[in-house]
N, C-alpha and C positions, 0 to 999 in steps of 0.2 A: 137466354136472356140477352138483351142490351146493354152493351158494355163500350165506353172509351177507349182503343187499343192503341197504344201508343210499338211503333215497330223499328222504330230509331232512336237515337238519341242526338244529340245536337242542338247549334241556334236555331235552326229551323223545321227540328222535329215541329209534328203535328198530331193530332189524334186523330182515330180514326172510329167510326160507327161500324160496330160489327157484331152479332149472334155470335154468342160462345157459350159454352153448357155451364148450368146452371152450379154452383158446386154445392157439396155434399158436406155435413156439418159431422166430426168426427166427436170422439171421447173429450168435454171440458169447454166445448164449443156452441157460438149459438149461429144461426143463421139468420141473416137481418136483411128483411127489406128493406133498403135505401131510399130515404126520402129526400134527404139534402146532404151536400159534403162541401167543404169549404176549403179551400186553397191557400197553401203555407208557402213561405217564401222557402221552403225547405224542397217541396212539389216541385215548385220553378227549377229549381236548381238541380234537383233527379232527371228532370225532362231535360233540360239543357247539356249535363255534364255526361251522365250516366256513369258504366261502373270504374270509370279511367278517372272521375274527379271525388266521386261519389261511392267507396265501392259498396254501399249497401244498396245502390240501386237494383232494382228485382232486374234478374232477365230479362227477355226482350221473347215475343211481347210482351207487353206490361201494364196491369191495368193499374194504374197510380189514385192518389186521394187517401190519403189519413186521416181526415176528420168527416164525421160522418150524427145521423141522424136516420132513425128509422125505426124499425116491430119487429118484434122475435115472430119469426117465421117457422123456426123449430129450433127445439132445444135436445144437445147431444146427450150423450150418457156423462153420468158423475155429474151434470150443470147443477147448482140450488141458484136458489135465489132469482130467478127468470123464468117466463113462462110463455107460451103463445101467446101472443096478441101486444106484451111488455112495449111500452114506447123507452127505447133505450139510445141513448149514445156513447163516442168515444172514440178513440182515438188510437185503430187496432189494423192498417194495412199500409199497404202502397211501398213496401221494402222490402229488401231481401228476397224472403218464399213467402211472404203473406200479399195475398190480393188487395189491392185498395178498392174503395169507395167509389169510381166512376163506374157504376155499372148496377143494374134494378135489384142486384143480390151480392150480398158477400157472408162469407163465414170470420166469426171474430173469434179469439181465445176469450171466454166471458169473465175472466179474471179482468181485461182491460175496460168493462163497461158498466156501467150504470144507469138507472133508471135515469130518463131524463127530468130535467123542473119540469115542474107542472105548468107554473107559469111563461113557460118559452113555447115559441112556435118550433117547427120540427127544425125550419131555415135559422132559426136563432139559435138554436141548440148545437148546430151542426158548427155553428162557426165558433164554439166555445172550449174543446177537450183540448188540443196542444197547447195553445197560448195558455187556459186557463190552467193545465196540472203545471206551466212552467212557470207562470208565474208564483203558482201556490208555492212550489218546491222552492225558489230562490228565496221567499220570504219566512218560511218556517227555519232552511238552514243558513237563515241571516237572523235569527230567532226573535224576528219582532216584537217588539211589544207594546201596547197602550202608552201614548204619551210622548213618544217617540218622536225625532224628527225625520222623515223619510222624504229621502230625492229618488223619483224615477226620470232616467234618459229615456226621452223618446216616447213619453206620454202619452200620444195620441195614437200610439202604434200598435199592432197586435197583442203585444206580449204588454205594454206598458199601460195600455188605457185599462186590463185586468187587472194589471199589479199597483196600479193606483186605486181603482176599487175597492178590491181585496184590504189592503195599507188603512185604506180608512175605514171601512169596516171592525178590523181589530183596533179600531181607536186611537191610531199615529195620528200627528201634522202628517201631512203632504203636501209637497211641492210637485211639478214636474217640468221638464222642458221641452221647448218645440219652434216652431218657427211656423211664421203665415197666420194670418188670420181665423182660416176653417181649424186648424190643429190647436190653436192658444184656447178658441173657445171649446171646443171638444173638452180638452180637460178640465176648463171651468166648471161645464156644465159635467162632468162626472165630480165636482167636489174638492179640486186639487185647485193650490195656488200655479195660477200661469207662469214660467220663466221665458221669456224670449232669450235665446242663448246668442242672437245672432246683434241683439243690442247690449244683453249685460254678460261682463266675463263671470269665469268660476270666483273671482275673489270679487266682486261684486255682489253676487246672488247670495254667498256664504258669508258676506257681511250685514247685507238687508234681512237674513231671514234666519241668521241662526246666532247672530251678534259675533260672528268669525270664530264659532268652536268648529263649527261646521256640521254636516248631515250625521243623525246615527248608525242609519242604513241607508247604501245607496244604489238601488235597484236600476243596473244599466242593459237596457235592452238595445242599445246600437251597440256598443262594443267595440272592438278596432281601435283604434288610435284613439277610441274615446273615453277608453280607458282611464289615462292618466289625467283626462278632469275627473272622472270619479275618484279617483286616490284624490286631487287636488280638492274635491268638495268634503271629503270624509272627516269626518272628528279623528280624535287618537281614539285608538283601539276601536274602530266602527268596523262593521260588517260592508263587506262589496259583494254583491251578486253579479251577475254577467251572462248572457245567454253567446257572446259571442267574443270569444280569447282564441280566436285564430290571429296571431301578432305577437311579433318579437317587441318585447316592451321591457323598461326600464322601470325593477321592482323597487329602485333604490328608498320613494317616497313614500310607498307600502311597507319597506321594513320602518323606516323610518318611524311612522307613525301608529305600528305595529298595527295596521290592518288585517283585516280576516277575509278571505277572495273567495268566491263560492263560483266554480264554473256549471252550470246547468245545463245539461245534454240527456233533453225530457224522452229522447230514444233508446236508451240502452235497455230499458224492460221490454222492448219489441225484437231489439235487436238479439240480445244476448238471454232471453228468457230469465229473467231476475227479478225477481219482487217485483211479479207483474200485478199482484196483488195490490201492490200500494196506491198505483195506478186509478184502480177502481175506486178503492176508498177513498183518492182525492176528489175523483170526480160526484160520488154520493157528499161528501164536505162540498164542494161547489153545488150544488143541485141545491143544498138547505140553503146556502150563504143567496143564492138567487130567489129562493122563493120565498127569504125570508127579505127582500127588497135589498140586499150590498152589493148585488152583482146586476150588471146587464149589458149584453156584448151590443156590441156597436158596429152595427151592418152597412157596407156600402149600398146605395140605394139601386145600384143597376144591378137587373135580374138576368139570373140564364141558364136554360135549360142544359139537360144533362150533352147535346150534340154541340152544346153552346163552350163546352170546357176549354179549347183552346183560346177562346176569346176570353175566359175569366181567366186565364193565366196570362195575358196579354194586358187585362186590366189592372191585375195584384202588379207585374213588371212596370206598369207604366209610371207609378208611383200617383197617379193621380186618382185611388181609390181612397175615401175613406171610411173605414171601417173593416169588417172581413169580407170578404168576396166570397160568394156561397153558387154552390151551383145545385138547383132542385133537378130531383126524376122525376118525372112524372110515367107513372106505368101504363 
């Protein structure tokens, strides 16, 4: 089969086009023809760092891609619930010993997959499993509920334009923030009140929109130092979610206002074999939440083939994509 090999690691790793055997679908496994895989800022940073930054990055070579799209090509022993011909996705390689996604076959654990919506093209589908199970995961154990006020950081972003969806779907307000023109309206049109963060402060936007009790839950997909405005927009006793707590940060404001911090590291059922189970069942919840019209991912509009991967990771780095960057096989 055609696979993307990546044989370094570094700023200027590259892929490479190369035939490699096909692999073989073992006990609990399904074998998927790949039709789309989408690029996480997670990908970039495997490619770049490898196992010196990153140590769950796979050997070398490596075929990388987590998120994925495509048909059960065969099903192993012990499999239910999947069959030849299944249009399935999810979000089940490109770490550690598991194969990823750039290449016309991969074997999944099928605990990690789920039928795809019906309503998604296979390229929509693909850009949906990571962003959409993290965002699901930070707002279930931020325990949202109907009625709610919810702030997403970073709105218009992978994880954020999902978790604003998602947010409104189970019946919260939603705010979210962003900056520029293409990203303010992006969230409009998903449903959410615009914040320009770069005109109005944290005690600004918590006085226009929540009368200065401040947000119930406040779903931060930047992270980092951006932290301490999510402590600064929270109500007393609100929920924080956060996809990125790598920062030495002063909890003083969080005890203070007895906050609840949820860190969310959507990889540990890949990594460490755990309730890979749940995985699935978020993505079958995502699959109805779509085809029942609350979800719909939001594609960068430049297209690229599967020899084209280097350059879709080049587009996800440039910061000038919006939406997911997807990259189709074509066999």
């Amino acid at each position: 089969m055609k696979a993307m090999v990546l044989k370094k690691y570094g700023p200027d790793a590259d892929f490479t086009l190369a035939d490699v055997p096909r692999p073989v679908e073992t006990a609990g496994q399904v074998l998927v023809k790949i039709a789309a895989s989408s690029v996480n800022t997670v990908d970039t940073m495997i490619r770049q760092l490898g196992q010196e930054g990153l140590p769950f990055s796979p050997d070398l070579p490596a075929i990388l891609g987590m998120d994925f799209a495509g048909t059960v090509e065969a099903v192993g022993e012990g499999v239910e619930g999947f069959a030849v011909g299944d249009e399935v996705y999810g979000c089940a390689g490109g770490l550690g010993e598991l194969q990823g996604a750039l290449a016309e076959y991969m074997v999944a654990d099928a605990r990690l997959l789920a039928l795809k919506p019906k309503s998604l093209s296979m390229r929509e589908a693909a850009a949906l499993p990571l962003v959409g199970i993290t965002a699901y995961e930070g707002l279930m154990r931020a325990n949202l509920r109907a009625g709610q006020r919810v702030l997403v950081h970073g709105g218009a972003g992978g994880v954020g334009h999902v978790a604003l969806q998602l947010a409104a779907h189970l019946g919260a307000q939603v705010f979210a923030t962003g900056s520029g023109d293409k990203s303010l309206k992006v969230i409009e049109n998903l449903g959410a009140v615009a914040i320009d963060y770069t005109k109005e402060t944290v005690a600004d936007y918590v006085n226009n929109y929540t009368g200065g009790f401040g947000f119930d839950v406040v779903y931060d997909s930047v992270g980092g130092a951006n932290m301490t405005n999510s402590f600064a927009a929270a109500a007393l006793n609100a929920q924080v979610a956060t996809t990125v707590s790598l920062v030495e940060i002063d909890l003083a404001l969080a005890h203070f206002k007895g906050l609840s911090l949820h860190v969310v590291f959507m990889l540990i059922p890949m990594l460490h074999d755990l309730k890979r189970e749940d995985h699935g069942s978020i993505l079958r919840n995502l699959s109805r939440i779509v085809d029942d019209g609350g979800l719909k991912p939001l594609l960068d509009p430049q297209s690229y083939a599967l020899e084209d991967a280097g350059k879709a990771h080049a587009r996800l780095m440039s910061g000038e994509a919006v939406g997911k960057v997807v990259v189709e096989v074509n066999h």
